[in-house]
N, C-alpha and C positions, 0 to 999 in steps of 0.2 A: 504494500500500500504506500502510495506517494504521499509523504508530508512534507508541508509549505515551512517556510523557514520561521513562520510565528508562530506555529502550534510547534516546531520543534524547540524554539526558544522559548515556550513556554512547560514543554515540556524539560528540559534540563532545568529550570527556575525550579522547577515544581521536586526536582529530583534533587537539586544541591541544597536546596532549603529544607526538605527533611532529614537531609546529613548532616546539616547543621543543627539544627535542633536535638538530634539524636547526639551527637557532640556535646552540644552544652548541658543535655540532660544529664548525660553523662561525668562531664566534669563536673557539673553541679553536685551530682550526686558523690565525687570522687573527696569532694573539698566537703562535704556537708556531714561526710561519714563520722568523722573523728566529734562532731558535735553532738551525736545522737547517744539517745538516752541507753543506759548495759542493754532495756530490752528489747528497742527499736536495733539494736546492732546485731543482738541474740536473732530475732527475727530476719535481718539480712543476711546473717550468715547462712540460717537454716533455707531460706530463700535459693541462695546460690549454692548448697551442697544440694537439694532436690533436683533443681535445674541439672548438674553434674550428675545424680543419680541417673534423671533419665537417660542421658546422653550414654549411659555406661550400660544401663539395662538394653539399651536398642544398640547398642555392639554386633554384630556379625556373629562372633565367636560365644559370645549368649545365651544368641539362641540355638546356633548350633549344640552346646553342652546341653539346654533345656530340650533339645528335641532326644538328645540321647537319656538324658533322666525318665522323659515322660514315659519313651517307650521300654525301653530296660525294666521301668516297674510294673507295666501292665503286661510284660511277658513274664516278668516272677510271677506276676499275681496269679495269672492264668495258670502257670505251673503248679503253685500251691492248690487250688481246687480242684485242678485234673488231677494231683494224688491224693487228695481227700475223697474225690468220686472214686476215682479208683482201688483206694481202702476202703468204703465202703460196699462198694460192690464185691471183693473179697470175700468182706467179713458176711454178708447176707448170703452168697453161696456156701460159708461156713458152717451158716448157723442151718443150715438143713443137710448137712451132711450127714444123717439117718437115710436117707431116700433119695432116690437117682432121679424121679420127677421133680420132684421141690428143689433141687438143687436146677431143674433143669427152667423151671419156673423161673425160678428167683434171679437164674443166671439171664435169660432170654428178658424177663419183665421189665428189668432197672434199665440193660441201654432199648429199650424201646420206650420207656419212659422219657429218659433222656434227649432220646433222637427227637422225638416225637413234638416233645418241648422247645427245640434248639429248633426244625424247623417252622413252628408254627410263629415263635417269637422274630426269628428271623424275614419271615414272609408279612409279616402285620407290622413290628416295627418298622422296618426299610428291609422293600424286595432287593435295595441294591448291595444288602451284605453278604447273598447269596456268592457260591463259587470262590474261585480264590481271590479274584481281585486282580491278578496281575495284568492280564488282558487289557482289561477298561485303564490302568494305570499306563500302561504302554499308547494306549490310543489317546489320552490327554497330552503326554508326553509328542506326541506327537503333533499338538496343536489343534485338534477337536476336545476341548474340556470338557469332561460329563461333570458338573458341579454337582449332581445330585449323588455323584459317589462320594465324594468328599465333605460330608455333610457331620455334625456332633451326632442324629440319630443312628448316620449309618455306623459311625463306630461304635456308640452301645450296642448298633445291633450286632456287629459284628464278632466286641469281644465276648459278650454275655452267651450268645447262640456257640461260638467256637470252643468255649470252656464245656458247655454241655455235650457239645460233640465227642472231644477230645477223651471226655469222661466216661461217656459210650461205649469207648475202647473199639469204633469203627476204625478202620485201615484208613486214615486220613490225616493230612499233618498241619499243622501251625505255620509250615513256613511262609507259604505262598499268600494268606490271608492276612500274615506280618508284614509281609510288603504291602498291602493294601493298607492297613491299620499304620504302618510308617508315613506314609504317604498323606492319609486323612491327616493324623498329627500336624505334618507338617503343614498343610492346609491353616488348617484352624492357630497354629500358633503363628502363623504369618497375621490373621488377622489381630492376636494379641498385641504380637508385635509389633504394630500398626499405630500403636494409641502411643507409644516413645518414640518411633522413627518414621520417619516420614517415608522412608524408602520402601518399605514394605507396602505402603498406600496403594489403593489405587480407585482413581477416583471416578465418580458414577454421575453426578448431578454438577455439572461446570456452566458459570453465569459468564460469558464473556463475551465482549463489545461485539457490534455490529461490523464494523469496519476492521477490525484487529488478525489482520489475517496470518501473521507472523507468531502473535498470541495463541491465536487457532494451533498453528503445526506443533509451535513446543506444548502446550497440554496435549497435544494427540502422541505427542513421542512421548514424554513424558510418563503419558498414560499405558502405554505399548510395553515401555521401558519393566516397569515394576509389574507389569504382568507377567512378561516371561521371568524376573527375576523369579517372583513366585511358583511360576509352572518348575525353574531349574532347582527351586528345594524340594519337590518331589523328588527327585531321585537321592537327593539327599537321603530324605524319609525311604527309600525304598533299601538305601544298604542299611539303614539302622533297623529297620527289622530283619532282616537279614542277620545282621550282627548279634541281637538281642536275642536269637536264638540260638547259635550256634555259638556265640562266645567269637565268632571270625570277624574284626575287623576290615581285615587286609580284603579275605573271600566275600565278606559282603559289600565294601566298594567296587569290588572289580565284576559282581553278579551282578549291579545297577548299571554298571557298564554296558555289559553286554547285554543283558535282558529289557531294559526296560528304556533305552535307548540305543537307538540308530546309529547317530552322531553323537558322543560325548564332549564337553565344553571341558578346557584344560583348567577354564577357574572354577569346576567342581571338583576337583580333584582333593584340594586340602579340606575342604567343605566335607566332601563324604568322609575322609578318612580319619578328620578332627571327630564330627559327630558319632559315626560308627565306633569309634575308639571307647569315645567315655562310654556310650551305650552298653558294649560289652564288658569294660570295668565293672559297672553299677551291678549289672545281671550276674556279674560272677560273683560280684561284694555281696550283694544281699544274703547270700543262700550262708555265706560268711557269718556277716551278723546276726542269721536267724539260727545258727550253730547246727547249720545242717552238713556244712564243711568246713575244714581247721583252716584251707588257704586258700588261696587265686590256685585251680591249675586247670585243666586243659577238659571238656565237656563229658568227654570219654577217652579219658588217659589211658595210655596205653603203655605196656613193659617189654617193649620187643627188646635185644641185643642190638648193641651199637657198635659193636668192634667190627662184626662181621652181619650186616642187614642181612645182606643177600648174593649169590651169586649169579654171576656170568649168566650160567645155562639155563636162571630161571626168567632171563629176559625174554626170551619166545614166548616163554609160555604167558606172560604179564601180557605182551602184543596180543596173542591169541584171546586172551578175556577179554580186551580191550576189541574186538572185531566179535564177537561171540556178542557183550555187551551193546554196539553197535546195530546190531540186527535185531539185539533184543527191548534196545530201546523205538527202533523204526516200528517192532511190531507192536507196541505198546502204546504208542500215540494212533496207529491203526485203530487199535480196537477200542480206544476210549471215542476216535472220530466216529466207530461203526454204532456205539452204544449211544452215544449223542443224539446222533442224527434221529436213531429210531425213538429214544426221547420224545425228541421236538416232533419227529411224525404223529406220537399218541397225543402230546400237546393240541397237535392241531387239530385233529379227529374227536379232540373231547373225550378219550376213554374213560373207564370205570377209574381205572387208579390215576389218573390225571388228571382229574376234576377239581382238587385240590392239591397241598402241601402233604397231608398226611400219611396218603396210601401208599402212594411209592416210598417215601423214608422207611416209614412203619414196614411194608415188606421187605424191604431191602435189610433192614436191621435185625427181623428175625430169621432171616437164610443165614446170613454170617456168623452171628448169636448162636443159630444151632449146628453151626458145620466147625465154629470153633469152640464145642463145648465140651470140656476138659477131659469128661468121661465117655465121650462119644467119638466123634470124629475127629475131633482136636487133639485128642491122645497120639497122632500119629502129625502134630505139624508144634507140637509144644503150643496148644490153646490157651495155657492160663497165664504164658511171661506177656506182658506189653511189649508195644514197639521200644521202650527205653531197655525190657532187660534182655529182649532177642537183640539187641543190636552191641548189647556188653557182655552177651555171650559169644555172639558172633566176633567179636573184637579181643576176645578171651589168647596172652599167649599158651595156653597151653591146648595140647595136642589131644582131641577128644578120646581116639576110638586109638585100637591097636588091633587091625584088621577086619573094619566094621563096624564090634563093640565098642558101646561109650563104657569107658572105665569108671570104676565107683567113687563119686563125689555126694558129699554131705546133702541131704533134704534141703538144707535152705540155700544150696549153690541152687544158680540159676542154670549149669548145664546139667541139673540133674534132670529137668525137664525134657531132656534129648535123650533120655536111658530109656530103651521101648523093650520089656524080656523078646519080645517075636520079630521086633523088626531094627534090620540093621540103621546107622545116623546115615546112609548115603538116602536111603529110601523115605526116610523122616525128611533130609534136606529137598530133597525133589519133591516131598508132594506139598512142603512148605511152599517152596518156590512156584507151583505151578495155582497151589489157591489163593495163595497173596495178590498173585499177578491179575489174575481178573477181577478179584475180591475189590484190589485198591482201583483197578480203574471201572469198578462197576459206581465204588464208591462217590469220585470224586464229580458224576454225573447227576448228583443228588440238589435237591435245593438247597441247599446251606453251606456254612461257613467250611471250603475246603480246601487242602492243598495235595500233591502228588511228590512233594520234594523227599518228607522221611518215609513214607510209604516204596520209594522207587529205591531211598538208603536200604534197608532193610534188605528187600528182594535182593537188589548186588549185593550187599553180604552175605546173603544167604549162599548168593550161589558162586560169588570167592571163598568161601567159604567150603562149599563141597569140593571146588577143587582144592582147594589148601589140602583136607583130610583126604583125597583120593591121591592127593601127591605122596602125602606124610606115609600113606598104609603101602605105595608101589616104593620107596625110599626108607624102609623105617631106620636105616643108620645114618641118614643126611646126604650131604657130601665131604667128600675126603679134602683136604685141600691140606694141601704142604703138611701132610701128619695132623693135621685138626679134622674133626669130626664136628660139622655146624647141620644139627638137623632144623628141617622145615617150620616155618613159622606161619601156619594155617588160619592164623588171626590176622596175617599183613596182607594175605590174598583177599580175602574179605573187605580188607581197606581196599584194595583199588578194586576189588569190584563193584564195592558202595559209589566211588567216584563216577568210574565206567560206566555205571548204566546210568548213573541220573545225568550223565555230560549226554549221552547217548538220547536221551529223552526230553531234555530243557536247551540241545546243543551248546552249552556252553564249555569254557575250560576252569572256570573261577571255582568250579564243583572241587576241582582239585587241588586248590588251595583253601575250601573251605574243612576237606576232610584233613589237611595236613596240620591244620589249627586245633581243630575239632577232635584229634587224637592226640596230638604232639608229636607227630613223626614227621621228622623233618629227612633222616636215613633215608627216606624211601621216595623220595622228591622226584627223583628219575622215573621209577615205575610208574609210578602215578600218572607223571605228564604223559609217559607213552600212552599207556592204555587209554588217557580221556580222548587226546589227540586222536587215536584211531577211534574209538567210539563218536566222537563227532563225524568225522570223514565218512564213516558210514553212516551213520542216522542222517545227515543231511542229504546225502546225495539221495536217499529212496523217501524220507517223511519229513514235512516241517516241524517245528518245535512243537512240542505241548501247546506253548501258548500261543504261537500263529494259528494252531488249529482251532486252539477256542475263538478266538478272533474272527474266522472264517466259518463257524459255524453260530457264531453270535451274530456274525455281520453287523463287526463295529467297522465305524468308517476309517481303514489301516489301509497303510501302503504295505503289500507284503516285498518279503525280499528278496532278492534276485539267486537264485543257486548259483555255485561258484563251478557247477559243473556243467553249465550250458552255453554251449559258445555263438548262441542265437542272439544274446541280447548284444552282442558287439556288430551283427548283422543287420537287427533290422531298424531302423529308422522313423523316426517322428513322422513322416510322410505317407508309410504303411498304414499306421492307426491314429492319425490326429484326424479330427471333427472340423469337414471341408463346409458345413453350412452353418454357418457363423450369425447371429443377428447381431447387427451392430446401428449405430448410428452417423450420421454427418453434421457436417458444419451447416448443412440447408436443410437439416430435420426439422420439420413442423411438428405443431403438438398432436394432431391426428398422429402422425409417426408415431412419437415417443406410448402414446397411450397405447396404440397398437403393441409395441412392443414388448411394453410392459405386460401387454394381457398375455403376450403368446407364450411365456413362462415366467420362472421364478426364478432367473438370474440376477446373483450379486452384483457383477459388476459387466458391462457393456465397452465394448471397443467403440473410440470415434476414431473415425477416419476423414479424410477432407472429404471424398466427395466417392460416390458409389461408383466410377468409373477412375480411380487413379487407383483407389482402395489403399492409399499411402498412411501409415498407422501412426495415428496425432498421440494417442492415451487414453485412457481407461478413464468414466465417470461410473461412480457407484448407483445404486442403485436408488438411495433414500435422498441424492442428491438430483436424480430424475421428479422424484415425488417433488422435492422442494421445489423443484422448478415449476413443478402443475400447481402448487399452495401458492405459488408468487402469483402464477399466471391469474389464478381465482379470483385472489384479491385485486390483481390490479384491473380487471372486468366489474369487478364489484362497487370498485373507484371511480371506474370513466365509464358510467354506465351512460354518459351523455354521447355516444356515438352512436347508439338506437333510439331508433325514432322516437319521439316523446309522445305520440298516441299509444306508444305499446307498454310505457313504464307504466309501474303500478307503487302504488303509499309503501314506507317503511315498515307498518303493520304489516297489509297485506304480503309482501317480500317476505318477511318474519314470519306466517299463517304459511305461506306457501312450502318457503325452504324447509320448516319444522315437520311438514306433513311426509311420512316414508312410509311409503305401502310397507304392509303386513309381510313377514317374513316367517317359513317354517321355523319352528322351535329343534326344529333333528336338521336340519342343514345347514351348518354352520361355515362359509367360507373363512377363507385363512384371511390373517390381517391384511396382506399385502392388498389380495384381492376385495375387501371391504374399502380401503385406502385407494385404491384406482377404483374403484365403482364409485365411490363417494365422491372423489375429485371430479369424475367424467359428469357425473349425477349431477351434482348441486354445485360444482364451481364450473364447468365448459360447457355445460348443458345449459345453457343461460335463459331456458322456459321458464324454470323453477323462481328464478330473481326476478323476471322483468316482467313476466306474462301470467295474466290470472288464470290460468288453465283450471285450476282445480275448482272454480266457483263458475266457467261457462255453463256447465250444467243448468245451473243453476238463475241463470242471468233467462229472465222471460223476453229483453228489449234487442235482444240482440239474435242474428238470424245464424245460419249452418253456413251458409254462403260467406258471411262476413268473418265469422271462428277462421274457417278454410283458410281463405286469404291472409289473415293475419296469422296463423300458425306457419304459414307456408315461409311468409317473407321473413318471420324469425327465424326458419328451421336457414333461409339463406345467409342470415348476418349471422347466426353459431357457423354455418361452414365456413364464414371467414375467418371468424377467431378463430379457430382450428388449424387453416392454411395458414396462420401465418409463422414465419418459420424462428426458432425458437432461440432466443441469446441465451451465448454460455460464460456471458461476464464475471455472472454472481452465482457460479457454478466451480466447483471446486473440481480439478481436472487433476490423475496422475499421471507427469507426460511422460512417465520412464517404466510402463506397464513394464512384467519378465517377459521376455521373446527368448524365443527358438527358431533356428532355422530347421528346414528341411531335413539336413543331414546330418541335424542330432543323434545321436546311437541311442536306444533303448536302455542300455545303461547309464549313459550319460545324465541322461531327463531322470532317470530315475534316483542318482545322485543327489541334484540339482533340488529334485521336490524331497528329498529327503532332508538334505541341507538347512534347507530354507524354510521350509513346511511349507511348501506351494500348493495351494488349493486348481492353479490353472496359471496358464502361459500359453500365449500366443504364439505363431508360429508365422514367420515375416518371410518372404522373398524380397530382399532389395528394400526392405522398407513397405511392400507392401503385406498385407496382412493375406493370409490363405488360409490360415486354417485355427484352430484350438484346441488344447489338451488340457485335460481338467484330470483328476485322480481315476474319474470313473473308466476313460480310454484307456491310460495308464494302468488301471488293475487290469481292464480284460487286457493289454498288450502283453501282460507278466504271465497272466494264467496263462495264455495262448500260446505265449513261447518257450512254458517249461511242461506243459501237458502233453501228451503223445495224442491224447484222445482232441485236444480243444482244436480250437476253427485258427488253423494255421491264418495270422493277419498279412504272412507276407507276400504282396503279389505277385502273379506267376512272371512279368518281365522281371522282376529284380534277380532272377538269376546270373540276369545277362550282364547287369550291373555289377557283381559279386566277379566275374570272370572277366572285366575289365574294358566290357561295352556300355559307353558311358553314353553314344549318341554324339549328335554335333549341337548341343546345346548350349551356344554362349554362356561364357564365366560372368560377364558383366554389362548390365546398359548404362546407358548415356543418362545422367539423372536428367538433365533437362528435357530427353526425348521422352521419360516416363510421366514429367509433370506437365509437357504439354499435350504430346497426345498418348496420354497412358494406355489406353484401351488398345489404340490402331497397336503402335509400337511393342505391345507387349505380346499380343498374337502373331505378329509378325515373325517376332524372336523363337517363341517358343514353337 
């Protein structure tokens, strides 16, 4: 905005005279101080330590520590009631240990009680604390916000429903809904944090001049600014629960990493690693102070041999788990997609157990209930240890069986529960292994609070585990080395098969640094990385992650990601699947245009271009900036309503009577705002019957004939077709002249880089400046599906072969701008 040299010279008066004032307040106050009474000084002292408090409470580093406190205590807390449920439920199969029913009762009734509770609370307080959360966390992170996940009820409902779960003792974990419950935290204390620092703000309701158009941009960056800072503490919140469970700092920064962003920003780095840190101290301190352990040490410590880990020859065999695990986590995200899907089919069919929350939990909880019950079928998978004691068995250095047999250990060891008199531990570990695996993904399709992360722990231990002891019983003297005798250590296979299959099933590697925390074996750093590393390489190349597929079967709006095993996306081209029929506007758009426009969809934002025949690309006007131009146009018809003829106006009242009258509307059809917003505008501000013509009282009028209505309706219906041609100033139209463009021979990875980078909702796609086509997310997903599926609709056309082989055509590299912007049209058919 141009200002004159008197409002700027009255603007700088205006600005050095309040410094001044602020100056002598100040010195006033500086020389006045020593005269003031003890308690007027008392009082300014306390003054400016408060002011200092605040400034110190709104620190960075803060709230980083308070988000690691908040959640550190509500994963103690959770802990402490999932082993009270869980000692309760004990003790009440206990107490009917007279009889194999009652015991089968008591064991079945409590977690269907439980379950039953956790899903009904969870679905009536907020449906959104169902699942794990990680999914919808990755899709905000990605720049579509579900606010309605991140809400104070979604988190009671989450951690109230998740403790009940937990308690259950269903096959289902903590982790995955920790990151979700990290996340809300961090949410919510953003808005605490709000009321000390300004930076955290972000503001909703802004009063600002009419002409200030430089004031405009900085509150709009401004405003932009502190939004993603808040979207970037979400990942924050996502290692800290992470952390809070496992006690892994390191592994829970570098799981936010991977998982729940694309792109990582290099200024969250200290950020997660600061919060996650304390997070895990607090979680480890409490259980300290509540004297349930003497020190800080590691979540499930382990006693391997440090002199001698492991040898040489038993690297194959780590690789081998590590491809075994692989296949076994591709097949596991298969079948939780396959149980999903048929879900949502009875969902939508309206079945008997789908009608509600209850039926399907309630069945689901007594199949498992009675297939792991201690004296039944569960005798043969160790039914009565928890996911915490099967996994510190599993983790056990000592060597079960001595050809099969598990050797005799004390009733209250936890491996005593793997002593079967009829059946060998390979046969216990395998039918573990095989009912876990469906059990936990039968589970985690359930309506409530779940996660797949210790449930997939577990299963990999289980089955590093068998082979540990199938090693130990084909080796029972170790290996020889230089005269030392080092036998097998059946509890470190179990460690990287825990890693292996969950890297295998979540694709990530931080699995492997969260198990190296998470035990204290640091010895084994090498196996580890091997087996996760080949356990991703396989799972990725045949299944997407866990949570891509909830994503794709949620159908949240997510860019998915490109496999690194397709060599199509460097093939094909922006040009194969961009959107050739474009609506856009010009610089000689009238408002019939625009209105048009607006009605023929729900697009945000619209391309101008100069003129429909150069199609040269000016920039992008939004969409609520279209409205505002139909609000001006209204009014200023409203204004100069002295251009129609003065026999056709009608009294202020009557205008008032007329405009207020809106035909009757169903109560069950409700258009969307946008479309109320353009009906109303075209209605009662372009449709200028309503203002100026008594239409709604001709009826009614006995003096006046059908001949003379006609005539005069007619000759308005000709002055609204003016106002309508006339064509439409973009003065006081806010225009972005630097819309994202893409050319033609963008690579499919590249765009897909670009919108990931950026979080591009859409980008145009320019020849020379001019505009050809659009790419929005939705081209872009079908381009990704289509060019990693065997089955999908190949998008690349059948001449690009010829293209790929080096037949490019004689299609000019460049025109002449001036020949484009004089005769765009002639000149460019010409060329092409």
């Amino acid at each position: 905005m141009a200002v004159d040299g008197t409002d700027q010279n009255n603007l700088e008066q205006g600005i050095y005279t309040k410094d001044a004032t602020r100056l002598r307040k100040n010195g006033h106050h500086r020389r006045s101080l020593s005269d003031l009474s003890p308690s007027q000084k008392c009082g300014a002292w306390i003054s400016h330590f408060q002011k200092l408090f605040v400034l110190f409470i709104g620190a960075d580093w803060i709230y980083l520590m308070l988000l690691g406190f908040v959640v550190a205590v509500l994963s103690f807390t959770v802990d402490v009631f999932v082993d009270l449920f869980t000692e309760a439920h004990r003790w009440i199969y206990n107490l009917a240990d007279s009889h194999v029913v009652l015991q089968y009762l008591a064991w079945v009734t409590y977690s269907l009680l439980l379950m039953c509770f956790a899903a009904g609370f969870a679905n009536i307080v907020s449906n959104k604390a169902t699942g794990s959360g990680i999914p919808e966390t990755k899709t905000s992170l990605r720049g579509v916000m579900l606010k309605e996940y991140f809400t104070f009820r979604t988190l009671v409902s989450k951690v109230i429903s998740l403790t009940c779960v937990l308690g259950s003792e269903l096959p289902v974990g903590k982790e995955g809904p920790f990151v979700h419950v990290g996340s809300v935290c961090a949410a919510l204390l953003c808005k605490f944090m709000s009321l000390f620092s300004g930076i955290y703000k972000v503001l909703t309701n802004v009063i600002i001049l009419k002409d200030s158009q430089f004031v405009v941009y900085l509150v709009l960056v401004c405003l932009e600014q502190n939004k993603n800072r808040n979207e970037e503490m979400l990942t924050v919140g996502c290692a800290v629960g992470i952390s809070c469970c496992f006690a892994a700092p390191i592994g829970g920064a570098l799981f936010s990493l991977e998982v729940t962003s694309m792109f990582f920003l290099a200024r969250n780095y200290w950020r997660g690693f600061l919060s996650a840190t304390f997070g895990g101290f607090i979680f480890r301190l409490l259980p300290v102070w509540n004297r349930k352990e003497e020190t800080l040490t590691a979540l499930y410590a382990t006693k391997y041999r440090l002199d001698f880990p492991f040898d040489l020859r038993e690297l194959p065999i780590f690789a081998a788990m590590g491809i075994v695990c692989g296949f076994g986590g591709a097949f596991f995200v298969y079948l939780y997609g396959k149980i999903s899907l048929f879900v949502k089919k009875q969902q939508a069919k309206k079945s008997f157990l789908m009608r509600n929350c209850f039926f399907y939990s309630a069945l689901v909880s007594v199949l498992i209930s009675t297939l792991t019950f201690p004296p039944g079928f569960g005798q043969f998978m160790a039914g009565r240890l928890t996911k915490k004691d099967s996994l510190i068995s599993f983790f056990d250095n000592r060597t079960w069986s001595n050809h099969g047999i598990v050797a005799d250990f004390a009733n209250d060891d936890y491996l005593a529960a793997w002593k079967h008199p009829q059946v060998n531990v390979f046969i216990l570990l395998s039918v573990f292994i095989i009912m876990k695996f469906w059990m936990s993904a039968l589970s985690i399709t359930l309506p409530i609070p779940c996660g797949s992360f210790v449930p997939i722990f577990v299963i990999g231990a289980a089955f590093g585990r068998l082979v540990g002891e199938g090693l130990a019983t084909l080796f029972p003297d170790g290996f020889n080395v230089d005269g030392h005798i080092y036998h097998i250590v059946p509890g470190a296979y179990a460690v990287i098969g825990a890693a292996s299959l969950t890297a295998g099933v979540t694709h990530t590697i931080s699995t492997g640094v969260i198990m190296m925390e998470m035990t204290g074996q640091i010895s084994y750093t090498l196996p580890i990385l091997i087996s996760v590393i080949l356990a991703n390489m396989i799972s990725q190349s045949l299944q997407p992650s866990i949570y891509d597929t909830a994503i794709r079967i949620k159908k949240l709006p997510y860019l998915p990601t490109l496999s690194w095993g397709h060599r199509e996306k460097y093939n094909i081209y922006v040009e194969d699947f961009m959107k050739r029929d474009v609506r856009y506007i010009t610089l000689n758009s009238t408002y019939r245009d625009i209105i048009k426009i607006l009605r023929s969809g729900n697009l945000k934002t619209l391309p101008l271009v100069k003129s429909a025949e150069s199609m040269l690309l000016l920039g992008s006007v939004e969409r609520a900036q279209l409205l505002g131009l139909l609000k001006q146009r209204m009014q200023h018809n409203k204004q100069n309503a002295s251009t129609m003829p003065n026999r056709y106006k009608m009294s202020s009242e009557e205008s008032a009577s007329a405009t207020n009258a809106k035909p009757l509307k169903s109560a069950l059809k409700k258009p969307s705002v946008d479309e109320e917003e353009i009906t109303s505008l075209y209605d009662s501000g372009l449709n200028l019957k309503k203002f100026f013509c008594s239409r709604p009282e001709i009826e009614a009028m006995e003096d006046d004939s059908d001949a003379e209505d006609d005539t005069i309706l007619q000759e308005i219906e000709e002055w609204e077709e003016q106002q309508l041609d006339e064509q439409v100033t973009f003065n006081s139209c806010k225009i972005d002249p630097a819309p994202f463009q893409l050319v033609e021979r963008t690579s499919l990875h590249k765009t897909h880089t670009m919108f990931s980078v950026l979080n591009l909702d859409y980008a145009y796609v320019t020849s020379i400046g001019r505009l050809v086509g659009a790419v929005s997310l939705k081209e872009l997903h079908k381009a990704i599906e289509g060019s990693m599926l065997g089955e999908g609709v190949r998008l690349r056309p059948v001449l690009s072969t010829f293209r790929d082989r080096g037949v490019r055509g004689t299609r000019p590299e460049t025109i002449a701008l001036h020949q484009l912007l004089e005769h765009p049209l002639s000149s460019c058919a010409h060329n092409i």
